[in-house]
MIDOLUM-391994 format. One record per residue (C-alpha): x, y, z. Coordinates in pm, whole numbers. Layout:
<rs>
       X       Y       Z
       X       Y       Z
...
</rs>
This chain:
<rs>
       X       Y       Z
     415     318   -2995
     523     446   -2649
     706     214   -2470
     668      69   -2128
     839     -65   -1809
     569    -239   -1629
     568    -622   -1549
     388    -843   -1812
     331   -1207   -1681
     266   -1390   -2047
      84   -1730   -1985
      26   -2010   -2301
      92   -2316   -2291
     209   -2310   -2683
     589   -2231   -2615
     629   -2088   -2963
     340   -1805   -2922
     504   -1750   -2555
     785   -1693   -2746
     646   -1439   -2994
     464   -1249   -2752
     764   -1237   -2498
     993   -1083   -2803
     737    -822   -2915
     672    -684   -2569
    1061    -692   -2495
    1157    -480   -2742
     871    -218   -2604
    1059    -215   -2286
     826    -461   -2080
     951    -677   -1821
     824   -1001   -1947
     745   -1305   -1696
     654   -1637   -1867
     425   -1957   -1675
     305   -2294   -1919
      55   -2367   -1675
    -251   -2239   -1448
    -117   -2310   -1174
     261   -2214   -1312
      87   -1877   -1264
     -59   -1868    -944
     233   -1965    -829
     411   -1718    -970
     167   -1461    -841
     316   -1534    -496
     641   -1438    -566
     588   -1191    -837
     403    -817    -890
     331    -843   -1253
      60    -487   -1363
     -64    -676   -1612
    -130   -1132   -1754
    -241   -1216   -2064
    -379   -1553   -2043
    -430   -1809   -2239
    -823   -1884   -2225
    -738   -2313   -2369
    -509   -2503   -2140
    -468   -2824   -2043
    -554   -2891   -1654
    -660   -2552   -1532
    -828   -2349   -1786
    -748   -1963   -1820
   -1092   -1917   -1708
   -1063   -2112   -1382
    -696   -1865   -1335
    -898   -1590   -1394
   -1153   -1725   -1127
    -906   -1774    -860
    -672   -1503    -888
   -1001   -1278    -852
   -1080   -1489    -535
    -723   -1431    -399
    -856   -1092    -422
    -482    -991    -666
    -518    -643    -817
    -389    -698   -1156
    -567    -671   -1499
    -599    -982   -1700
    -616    -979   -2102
    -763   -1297   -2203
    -586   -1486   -2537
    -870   -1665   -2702
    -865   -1836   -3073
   -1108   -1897   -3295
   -1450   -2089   -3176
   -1346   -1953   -2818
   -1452   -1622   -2854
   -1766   -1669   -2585
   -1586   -1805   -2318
   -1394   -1457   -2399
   -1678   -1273   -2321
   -1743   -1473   -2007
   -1461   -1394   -1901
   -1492   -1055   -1906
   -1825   -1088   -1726
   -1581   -1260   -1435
   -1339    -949   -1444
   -1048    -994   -1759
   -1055    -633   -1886
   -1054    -735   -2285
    -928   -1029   -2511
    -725   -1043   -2784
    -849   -1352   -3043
    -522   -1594   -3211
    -395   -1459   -3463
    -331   -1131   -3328
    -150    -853   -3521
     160    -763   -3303
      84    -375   -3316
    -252    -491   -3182
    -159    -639   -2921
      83    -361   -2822
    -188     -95   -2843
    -448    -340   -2605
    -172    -354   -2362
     -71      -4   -2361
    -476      94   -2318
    -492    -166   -2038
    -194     -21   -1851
    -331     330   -1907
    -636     243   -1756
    -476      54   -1426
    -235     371   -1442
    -549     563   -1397
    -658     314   -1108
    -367     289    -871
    -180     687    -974
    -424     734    -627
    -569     470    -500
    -799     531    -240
   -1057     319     -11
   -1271     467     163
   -1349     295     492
   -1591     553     633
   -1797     844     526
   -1514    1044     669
   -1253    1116     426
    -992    1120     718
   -1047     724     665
    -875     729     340
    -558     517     210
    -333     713     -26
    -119     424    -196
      55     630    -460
     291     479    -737
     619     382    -576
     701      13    -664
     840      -6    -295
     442     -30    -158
     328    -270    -396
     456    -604    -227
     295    -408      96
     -46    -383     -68
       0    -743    -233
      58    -881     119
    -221    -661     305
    -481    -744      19
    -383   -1158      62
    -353   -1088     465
    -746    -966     439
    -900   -1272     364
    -818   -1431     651
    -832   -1413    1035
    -406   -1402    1075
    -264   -1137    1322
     -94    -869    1104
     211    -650    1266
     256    -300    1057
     625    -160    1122
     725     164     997
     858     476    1121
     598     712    1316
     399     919    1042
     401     648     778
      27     548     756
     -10     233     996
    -364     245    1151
    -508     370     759
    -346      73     686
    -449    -112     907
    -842      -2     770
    -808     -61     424
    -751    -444     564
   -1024    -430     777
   -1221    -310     481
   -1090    -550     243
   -1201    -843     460
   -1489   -1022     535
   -1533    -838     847
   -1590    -469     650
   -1949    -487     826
   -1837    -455    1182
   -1659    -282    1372
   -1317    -155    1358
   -1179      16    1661
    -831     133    1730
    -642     163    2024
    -357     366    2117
    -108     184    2347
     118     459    2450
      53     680    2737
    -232     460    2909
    -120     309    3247
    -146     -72    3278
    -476     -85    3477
    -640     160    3232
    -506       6    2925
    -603    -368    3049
    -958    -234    3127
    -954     -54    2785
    -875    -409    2589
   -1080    -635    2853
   -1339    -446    3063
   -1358    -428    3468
   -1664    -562    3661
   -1860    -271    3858
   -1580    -252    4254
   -1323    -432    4033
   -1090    -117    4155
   -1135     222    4315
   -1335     428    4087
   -1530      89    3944
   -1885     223    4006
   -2043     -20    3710
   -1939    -322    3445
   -1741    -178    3167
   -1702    -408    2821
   -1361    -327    2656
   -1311    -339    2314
   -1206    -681    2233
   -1574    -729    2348
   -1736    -411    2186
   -1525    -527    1868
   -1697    -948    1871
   -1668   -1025    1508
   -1473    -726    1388
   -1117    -618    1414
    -901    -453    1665
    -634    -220    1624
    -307    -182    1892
     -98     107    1762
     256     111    1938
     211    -260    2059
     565    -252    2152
     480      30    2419
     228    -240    2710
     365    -323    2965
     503    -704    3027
     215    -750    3268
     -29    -695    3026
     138    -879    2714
     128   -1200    2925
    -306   -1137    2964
    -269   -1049    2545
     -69   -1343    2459
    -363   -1542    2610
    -611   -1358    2406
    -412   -1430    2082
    -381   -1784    2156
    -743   -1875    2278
    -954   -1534    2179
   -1101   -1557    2521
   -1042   -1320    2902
   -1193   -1226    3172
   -1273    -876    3281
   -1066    -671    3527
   -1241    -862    3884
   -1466   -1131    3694
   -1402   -1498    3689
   -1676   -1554    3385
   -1475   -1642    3083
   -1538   -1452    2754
   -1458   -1567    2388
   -1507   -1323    2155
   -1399   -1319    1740
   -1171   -1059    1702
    -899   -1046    1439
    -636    -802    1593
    -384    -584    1356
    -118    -448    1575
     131    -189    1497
     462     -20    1633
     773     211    1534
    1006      37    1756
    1276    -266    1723
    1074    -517    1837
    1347    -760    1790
    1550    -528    1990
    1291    -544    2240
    1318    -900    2253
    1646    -929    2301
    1649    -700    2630
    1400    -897    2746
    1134    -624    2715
     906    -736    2534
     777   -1126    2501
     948   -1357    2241
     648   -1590    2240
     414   -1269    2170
     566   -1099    1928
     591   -1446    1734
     217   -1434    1770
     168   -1077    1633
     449   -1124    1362
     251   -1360    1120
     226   -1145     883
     479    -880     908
     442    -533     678
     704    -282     683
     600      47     520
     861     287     417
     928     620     499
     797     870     275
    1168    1006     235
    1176     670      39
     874     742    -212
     942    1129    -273
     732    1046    -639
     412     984    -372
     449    1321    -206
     305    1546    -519
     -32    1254    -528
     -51    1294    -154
     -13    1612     -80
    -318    1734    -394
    -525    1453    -199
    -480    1694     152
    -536    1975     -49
    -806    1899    -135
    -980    1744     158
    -848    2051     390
   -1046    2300     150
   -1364    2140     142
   -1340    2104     536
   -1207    2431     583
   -1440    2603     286
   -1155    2776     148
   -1100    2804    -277
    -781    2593    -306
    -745    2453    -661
    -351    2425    -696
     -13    2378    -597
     288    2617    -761
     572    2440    -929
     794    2644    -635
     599    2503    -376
     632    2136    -517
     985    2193    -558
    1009    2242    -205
     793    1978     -72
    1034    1730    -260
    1333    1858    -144
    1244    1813     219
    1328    1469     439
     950    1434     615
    1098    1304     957
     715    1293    1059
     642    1152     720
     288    1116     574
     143    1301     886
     353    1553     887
     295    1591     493
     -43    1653     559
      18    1895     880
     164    2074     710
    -120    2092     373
    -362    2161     647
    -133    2489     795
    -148    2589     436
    -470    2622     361
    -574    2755     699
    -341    3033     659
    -313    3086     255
    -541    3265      70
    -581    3034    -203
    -651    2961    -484
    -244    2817    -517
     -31    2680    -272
     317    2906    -286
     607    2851     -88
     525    3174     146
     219    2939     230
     430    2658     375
     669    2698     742
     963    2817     734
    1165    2442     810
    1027    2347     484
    1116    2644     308
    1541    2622     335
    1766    2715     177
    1865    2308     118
    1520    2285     -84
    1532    2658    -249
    1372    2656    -600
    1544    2525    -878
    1398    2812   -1099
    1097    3018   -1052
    1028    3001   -1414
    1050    2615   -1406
     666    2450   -1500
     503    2212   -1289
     648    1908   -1491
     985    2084   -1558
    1040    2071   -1124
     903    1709   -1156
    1155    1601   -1392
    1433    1855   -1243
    1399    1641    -915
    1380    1331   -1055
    1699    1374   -1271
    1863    1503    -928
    1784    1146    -761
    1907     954   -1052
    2215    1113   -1093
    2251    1066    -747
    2215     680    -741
    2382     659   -1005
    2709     831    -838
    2683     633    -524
    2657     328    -722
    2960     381    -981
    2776     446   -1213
    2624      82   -1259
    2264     130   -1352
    2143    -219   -1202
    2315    -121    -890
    2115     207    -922
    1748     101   -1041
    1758    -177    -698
    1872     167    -467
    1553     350    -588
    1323      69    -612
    1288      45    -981
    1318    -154   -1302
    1624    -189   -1482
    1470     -85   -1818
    1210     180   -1687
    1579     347   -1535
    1725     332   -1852
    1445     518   -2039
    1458     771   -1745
    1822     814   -1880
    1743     872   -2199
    1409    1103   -2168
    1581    1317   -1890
    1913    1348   -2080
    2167    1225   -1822
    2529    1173   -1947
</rs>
């Protein structure tokens, strides 16, 4: 049986079968997280990223069925194996009808219960390896969340964030996916049906950017010739989007700080009073705390935008992404560009890996787009790509190496690596690249590092 390194939250309130099951998946190489209770569990689901609960379907107080209810409400994307025993085997099956991928009935052969696990893991492997929403028609609205552990807490967060009305503040460098981000909430939510529009702070003057958020009456300023709505009004029951927050002016964050607090404004030269429901996601790649402190930007507004903070990292930070991302432009360029593009070379991967992405997941797919627009097809090669990425820093290991052997050839370069700057302790090493413990040990041992 192949072993795993996932997160297993085990819930039962029969400490002895807790016990068992806790042992048996152990020795597999699961991380094993154990709750008594229902609500032991939702608790722990605020804390904790578990892939996968099996859960018990009798318990006292809150039933594994009423668990399974509200962690589907909470809208948590994890699969749930129901534990059922004998003479509960329907309320098994109604659970899967609420969303529990399978159940295992009490007894359960240990080797049985390995094998459901490792098909229900396979099968959420399948799910998330490239998880994409679609917003709009347009495939340019997609969300690319890839397999790094580092974006799961940012996904958990953005998913819980959706269900309500709270003002969200993405921070990341420039590049790293904010406003797609900032869709797959609006898309999550209640609000999917209406409108989402975005709106670039950065290089609009005050005037033009106030009128953009609020409107102008028809003479409200020279050029005025007729009542303009801005988009907090266009957007009445959706959700607006301020990318680079952190660039508006203090004038204007005064006149937004109003907004946030009441929802209401009046147009550039009106005195009627509008209230509108808008939930607003703002974004920015600068310090706002920085800003803060030299008094450039509001302390009382960015405690209004800050309530519920996601940082997402730099794609330097999630190199295992880059290979799921950059197939995804691939693809999407050929079909818009009508070019036969079925493939990337290992030499070419090994090169895409090996660079930094200072522009990050934009300039990952700037540079997939250059490639097809230029190559012949039907493989991406490394004359395909520019020259920066093409170094002699991120030269191929081998130009016989296989797709898989440049995988693992990189991957045993940034273990070794953390594993040097960390003297060589491996718990030290797993928490620099964002990983388990036991799933870095089995890296170890399958890529044959001394």
């Amino acid at each position: 049986m192949r072993t795993g390194s996932a997160s297993i939250l085990v819930v039962d309130d029969d400490p002895d079968i807790r016990e068992v099951i806790k042992d048996r998946l152990e020795s597999l190489g699961y991380e094993v997280l154990t709750a008594s209770r229902g609500q032991e569990c939702l608790d722990c689901l605020e804390k904790q990223y578990p892939q996968l609960i099996l859960l018990d379907i009798e318990m006292p107080g809150m039933s594994g069925l009423e668990v399974l209810r509200e962690i589907r409400k909470r809208q948590v994307n994890v699969s749930v194996l129901m534990i059922s025993a004998y003479g509960t085997i329907e309320r098994a099956v109604e659970a899967m009808r609420e969303g529990a991928y399978d159940f295992i009935p009490k007894p359960f052969e240990p080797s049985h219960l390995a094998l459901i696990i490792q098909r229900a893991l396979e099968r959420d492997s399948l799910k998330k390896e490239v998880e994409i929403l679609s917003e709009e028609a347009s495939d340019r609205y997609r969300l690319i969340a890839g397999t790094n552990s580092k974006m799961n807490p940012q996904l958990h967060a953005a998913k819980k964030a959706a269900g309500s009305s709270a003002t969200v503040l993405l921070l990341g460098e420039s590049g790293t996916g904010k406003e797609l981000f900032a869709r797959a909430i609006h898309s999550w939510s209640e609000r999917k049906g209406k409108s989402f529009i975005a709106i670039n702070c950065v290089g609009l003057s005050k005037d033009l950017l106030e009128s953009e958020l609020f409107g102008h009456e028809k003479g409200a300023f020279t050029g005025a010739h007729q009542q303009k709505k801005g988009k907090m009004e266009l957007a009445n029951g959706g959700t607006v989007f301020l990318d680079e927050v952190g660039d508006i002016s203090t004038e204007l964050q005064t006149k937004l700080l109003r907004f946030l607090q009441e929802r209401e404004f009046e147009r550039i030269g009106g005195t009627q009073t509008i209230h509108v429901d808008v939930r607003v996601i703002a974004a920015t790649s600068r310090d706002l705390n920085e800003a803060v402190n030299d008094g450039r930007f509001r302390k009382d507004l960015y405690y209004r935008l800050d309530v519920v903070p996601i940082v997402l990292p730099p794609l330097r930070e999630r190199k295992e992404d880059i290979v799921i991302l950059a197939n995804h432009f691939m693809q999407r360029f050929a079909r818009e560009a009508a070019k036969n593009f079925t493939a990337m070379s290992p030499q070419a991967v090994n090169q895409l890996l090996a660079y930094d992405w200072p522009g990050n997941v934009r300039e990952l797919a700037n540079v997939i787009e250059r490639s097809i627009v230029l190559g012949t097809g039907p493989t991406i090669t490394p004359d395909d790509l520019p020259p920066r990425i093409v170094t002699e820093k991120s030269a191929p290991l081998s130009q016989e190496l296989s797709y898989h052997e440049a995988i693992d050839a990189f991957r045993k370069g940034l273990v070794e690596k953390a594993l040097a700057e960390n003297n060589g302790s491996r718990v030290a090493a797993a928490k620099a690249l964002g990983i388990q413990r036991t799933y870095l040990s089995r890296l170890i041992k399958t890529l044959r590092i001394d």
